[in-house]
MMTF fields as JSON, N, C-alpha, C and O atoms, coordinates in Angstrom:
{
  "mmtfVersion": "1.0.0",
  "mmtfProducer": "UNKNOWN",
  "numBonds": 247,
  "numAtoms": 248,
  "numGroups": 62,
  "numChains": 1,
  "numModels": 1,
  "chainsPerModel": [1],
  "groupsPerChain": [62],
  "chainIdList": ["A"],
  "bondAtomList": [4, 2, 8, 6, 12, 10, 16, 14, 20, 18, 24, 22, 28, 26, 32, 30, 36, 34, 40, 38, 44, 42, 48, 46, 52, 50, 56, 54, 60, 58, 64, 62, 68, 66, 72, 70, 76, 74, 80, 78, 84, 82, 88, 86, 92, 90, 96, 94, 100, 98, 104, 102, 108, 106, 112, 110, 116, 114, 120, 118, 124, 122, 128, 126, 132, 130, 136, 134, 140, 138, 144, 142, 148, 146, 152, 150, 156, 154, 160, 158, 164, 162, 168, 166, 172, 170, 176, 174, 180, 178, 184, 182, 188, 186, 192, 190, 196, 194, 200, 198, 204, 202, 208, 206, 212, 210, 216, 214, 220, 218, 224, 222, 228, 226, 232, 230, 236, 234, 240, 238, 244, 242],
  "bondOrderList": [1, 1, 1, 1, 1, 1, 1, 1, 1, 1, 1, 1, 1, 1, 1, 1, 1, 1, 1, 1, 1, 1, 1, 1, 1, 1, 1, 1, 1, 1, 1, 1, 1, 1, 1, 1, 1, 1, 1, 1, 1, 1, 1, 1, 1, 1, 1, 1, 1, 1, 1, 1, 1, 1, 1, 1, 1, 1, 1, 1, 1],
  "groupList": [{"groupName": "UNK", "atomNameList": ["N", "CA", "C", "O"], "elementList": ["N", "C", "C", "O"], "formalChargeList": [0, 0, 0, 0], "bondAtomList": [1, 0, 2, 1, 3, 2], "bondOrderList": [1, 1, 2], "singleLetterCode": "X", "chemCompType": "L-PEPTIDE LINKING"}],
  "groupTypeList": [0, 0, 0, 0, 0, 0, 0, 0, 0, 0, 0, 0, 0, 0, 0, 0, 0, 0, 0, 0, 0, 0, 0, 0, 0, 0, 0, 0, 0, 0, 0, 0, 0, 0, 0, 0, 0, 0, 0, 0, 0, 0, 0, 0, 0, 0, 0, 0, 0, 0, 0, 0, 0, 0, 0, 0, 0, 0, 0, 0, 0, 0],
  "groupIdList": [1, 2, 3, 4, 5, 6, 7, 8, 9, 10, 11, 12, 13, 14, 15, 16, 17, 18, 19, 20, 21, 22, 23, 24, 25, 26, 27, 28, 29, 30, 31, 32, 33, 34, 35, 36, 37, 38, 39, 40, 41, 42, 43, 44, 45, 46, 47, 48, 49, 50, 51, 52, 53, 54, 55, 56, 57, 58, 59, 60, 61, 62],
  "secStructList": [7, 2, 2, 2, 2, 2, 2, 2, 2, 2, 2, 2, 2, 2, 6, 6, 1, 7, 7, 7, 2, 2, 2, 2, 2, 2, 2, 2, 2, 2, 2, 6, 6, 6, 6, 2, 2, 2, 2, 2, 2, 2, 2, 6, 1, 7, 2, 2, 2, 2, 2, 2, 2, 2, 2, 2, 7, 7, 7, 7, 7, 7],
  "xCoordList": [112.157, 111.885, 112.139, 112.356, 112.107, 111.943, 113.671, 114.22, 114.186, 115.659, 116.399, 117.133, 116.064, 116.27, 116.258, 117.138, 114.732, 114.143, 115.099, 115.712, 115.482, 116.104, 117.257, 117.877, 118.009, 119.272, 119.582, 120.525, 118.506, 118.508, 118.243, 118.665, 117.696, 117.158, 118.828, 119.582, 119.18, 120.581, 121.788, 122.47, 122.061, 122.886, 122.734, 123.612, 121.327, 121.113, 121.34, 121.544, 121.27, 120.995, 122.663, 122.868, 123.741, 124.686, 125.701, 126.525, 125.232, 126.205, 125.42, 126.117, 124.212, 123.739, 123.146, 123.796, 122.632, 121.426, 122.473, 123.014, 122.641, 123.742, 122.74, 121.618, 124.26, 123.532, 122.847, 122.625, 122.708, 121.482, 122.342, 123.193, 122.081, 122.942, 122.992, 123.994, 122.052, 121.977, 122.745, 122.976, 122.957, 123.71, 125.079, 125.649, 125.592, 126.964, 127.516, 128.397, 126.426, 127.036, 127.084, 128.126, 125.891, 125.886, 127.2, 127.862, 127.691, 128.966, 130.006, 130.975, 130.419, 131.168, 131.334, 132.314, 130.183, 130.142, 130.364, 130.727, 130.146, 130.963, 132.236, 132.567, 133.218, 133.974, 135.007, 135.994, 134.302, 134.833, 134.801, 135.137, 134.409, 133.989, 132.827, 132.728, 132.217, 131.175, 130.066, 129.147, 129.887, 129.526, 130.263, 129.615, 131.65, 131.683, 132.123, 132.629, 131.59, 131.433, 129.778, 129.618, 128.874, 127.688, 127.78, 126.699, 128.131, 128.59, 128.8, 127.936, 130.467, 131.127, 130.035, 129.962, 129.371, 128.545, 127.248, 126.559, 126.667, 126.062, 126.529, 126.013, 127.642, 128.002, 128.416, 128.573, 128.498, 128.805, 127.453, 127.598, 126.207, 124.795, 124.965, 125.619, 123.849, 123.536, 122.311, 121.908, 121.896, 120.738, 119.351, 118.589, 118.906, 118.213, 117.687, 116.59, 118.746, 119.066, 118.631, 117.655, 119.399, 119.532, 118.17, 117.785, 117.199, 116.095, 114.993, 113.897, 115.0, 114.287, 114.259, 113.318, 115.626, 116.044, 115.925, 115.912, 115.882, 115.077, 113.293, 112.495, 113.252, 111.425, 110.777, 109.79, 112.056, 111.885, 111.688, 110.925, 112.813, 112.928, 112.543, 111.358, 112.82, 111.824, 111.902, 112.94, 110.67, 110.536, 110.058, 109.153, 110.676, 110.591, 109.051, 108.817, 108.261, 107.374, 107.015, 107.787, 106.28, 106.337, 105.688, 105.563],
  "yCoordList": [-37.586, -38.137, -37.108, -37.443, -36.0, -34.798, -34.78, -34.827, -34.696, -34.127, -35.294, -35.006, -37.015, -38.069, -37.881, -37.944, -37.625, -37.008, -36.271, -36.736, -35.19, -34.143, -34.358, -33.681, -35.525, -36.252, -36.687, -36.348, -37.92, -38.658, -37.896, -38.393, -36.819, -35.953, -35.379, -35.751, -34.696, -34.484, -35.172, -34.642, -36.445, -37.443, -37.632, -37.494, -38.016, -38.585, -37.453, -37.834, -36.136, -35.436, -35.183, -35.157, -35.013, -35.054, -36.29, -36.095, -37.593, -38.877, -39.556, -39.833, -39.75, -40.542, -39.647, -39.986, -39.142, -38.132, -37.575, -36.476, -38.168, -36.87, -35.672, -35.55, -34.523, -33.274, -33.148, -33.972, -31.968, -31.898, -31.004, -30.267, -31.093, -30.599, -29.013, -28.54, -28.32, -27.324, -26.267, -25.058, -27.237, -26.935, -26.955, -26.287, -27.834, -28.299, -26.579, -25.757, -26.72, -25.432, -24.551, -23.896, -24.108, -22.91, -22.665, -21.657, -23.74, -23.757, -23.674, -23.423, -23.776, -23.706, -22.093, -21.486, -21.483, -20.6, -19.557, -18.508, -19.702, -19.209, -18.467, -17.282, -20.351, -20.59, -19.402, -18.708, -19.614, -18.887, -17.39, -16.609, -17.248, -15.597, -14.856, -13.684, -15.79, -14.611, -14.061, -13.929, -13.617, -13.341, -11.827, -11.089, -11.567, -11.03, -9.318, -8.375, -9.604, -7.615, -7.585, -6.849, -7.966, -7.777, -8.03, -7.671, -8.245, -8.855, -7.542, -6.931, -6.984, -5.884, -4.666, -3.61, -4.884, -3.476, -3.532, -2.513, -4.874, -4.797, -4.139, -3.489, -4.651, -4.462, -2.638, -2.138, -2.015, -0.767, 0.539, 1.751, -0.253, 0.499, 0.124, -0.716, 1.377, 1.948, 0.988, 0.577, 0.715, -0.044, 0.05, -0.873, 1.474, 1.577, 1.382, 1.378, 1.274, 0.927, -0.46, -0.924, -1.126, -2.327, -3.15, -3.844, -2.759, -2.697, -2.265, -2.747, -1.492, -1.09, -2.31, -2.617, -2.802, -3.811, -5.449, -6.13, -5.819, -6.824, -6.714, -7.379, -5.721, -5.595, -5.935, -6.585, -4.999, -5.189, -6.207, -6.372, -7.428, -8.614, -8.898, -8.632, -9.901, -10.895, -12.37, -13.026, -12.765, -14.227, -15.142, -15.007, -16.408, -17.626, -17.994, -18.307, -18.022, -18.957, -20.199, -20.875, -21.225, -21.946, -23.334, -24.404],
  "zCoordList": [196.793, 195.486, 194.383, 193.219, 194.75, 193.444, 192.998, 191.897, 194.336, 194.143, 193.269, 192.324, 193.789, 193.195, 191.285, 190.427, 191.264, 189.595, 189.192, 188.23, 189.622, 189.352, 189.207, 188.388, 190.069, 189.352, 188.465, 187.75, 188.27, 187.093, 186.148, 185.104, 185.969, 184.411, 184.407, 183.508, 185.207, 184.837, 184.261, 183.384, 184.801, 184.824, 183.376, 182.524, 183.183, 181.739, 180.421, 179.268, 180.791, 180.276, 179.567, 178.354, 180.631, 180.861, 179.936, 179.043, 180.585, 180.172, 178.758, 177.782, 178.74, 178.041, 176.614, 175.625, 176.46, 175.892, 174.519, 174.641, 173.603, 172.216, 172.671, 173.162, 172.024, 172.317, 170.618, 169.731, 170.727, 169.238, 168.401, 168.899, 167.001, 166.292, 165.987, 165.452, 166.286, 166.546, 167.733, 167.76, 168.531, 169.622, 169.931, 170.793, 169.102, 168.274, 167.575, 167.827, 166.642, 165.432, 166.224, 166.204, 167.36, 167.76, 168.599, 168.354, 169.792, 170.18, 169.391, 170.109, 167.943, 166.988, 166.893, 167.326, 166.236, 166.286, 166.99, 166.459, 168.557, 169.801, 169.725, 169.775, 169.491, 169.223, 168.36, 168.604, 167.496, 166.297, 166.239, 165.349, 167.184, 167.658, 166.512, 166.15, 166.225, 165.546, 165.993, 165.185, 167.355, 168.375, 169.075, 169.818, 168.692, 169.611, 169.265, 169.875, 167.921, 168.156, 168.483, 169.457, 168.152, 169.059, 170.374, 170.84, 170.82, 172.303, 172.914, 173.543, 172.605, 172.589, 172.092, 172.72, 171.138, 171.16, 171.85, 171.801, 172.68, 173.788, 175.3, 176.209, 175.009, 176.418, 176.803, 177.917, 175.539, 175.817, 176.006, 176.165, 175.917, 175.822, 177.212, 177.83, 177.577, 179.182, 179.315, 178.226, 179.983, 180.598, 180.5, 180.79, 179.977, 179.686, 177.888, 177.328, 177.541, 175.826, 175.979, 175.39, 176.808, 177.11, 177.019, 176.079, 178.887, 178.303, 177.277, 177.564, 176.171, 175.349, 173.989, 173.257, 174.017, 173.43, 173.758, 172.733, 174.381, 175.339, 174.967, 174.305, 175.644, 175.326, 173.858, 173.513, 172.96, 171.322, 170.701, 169.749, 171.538, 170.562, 170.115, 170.319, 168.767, 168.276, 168.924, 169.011, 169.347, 169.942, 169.342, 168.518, 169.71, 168.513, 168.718, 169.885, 168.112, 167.839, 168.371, 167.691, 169.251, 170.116, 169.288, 169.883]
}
């Protein structure tokens, strides 16, 4: 029964469901590469930068 659930939330999620408009722009934005010198200047910090930065974040509000 779970795996069944777990279909249907997909399927629907997938075929039926508009995506949200927020999610639209943000894929636009992707797109458009404005993303990817932060990206690029992530990817060149050592791991421990990495984590210090992670830990730092700011988190959304619930």
């Amino acid at each position: 029964q779970y795996n069944v659930a777990l279909l249907c939330r997909r399927l629907y999620s997938r075929y039926i469901a508009q995506r949200a408009e927020h999610v639209r722009e943000r894929v636009s934005e992707i797109e458009e590469g404005k993303f990817d010198e932060e990206i690029a200047t992530l990817m060149k910090l050592d791991e421990n930068t990495l984590k210090k930065l992670y830990a730092e974040r700011e988190i959304e509000p619930e």
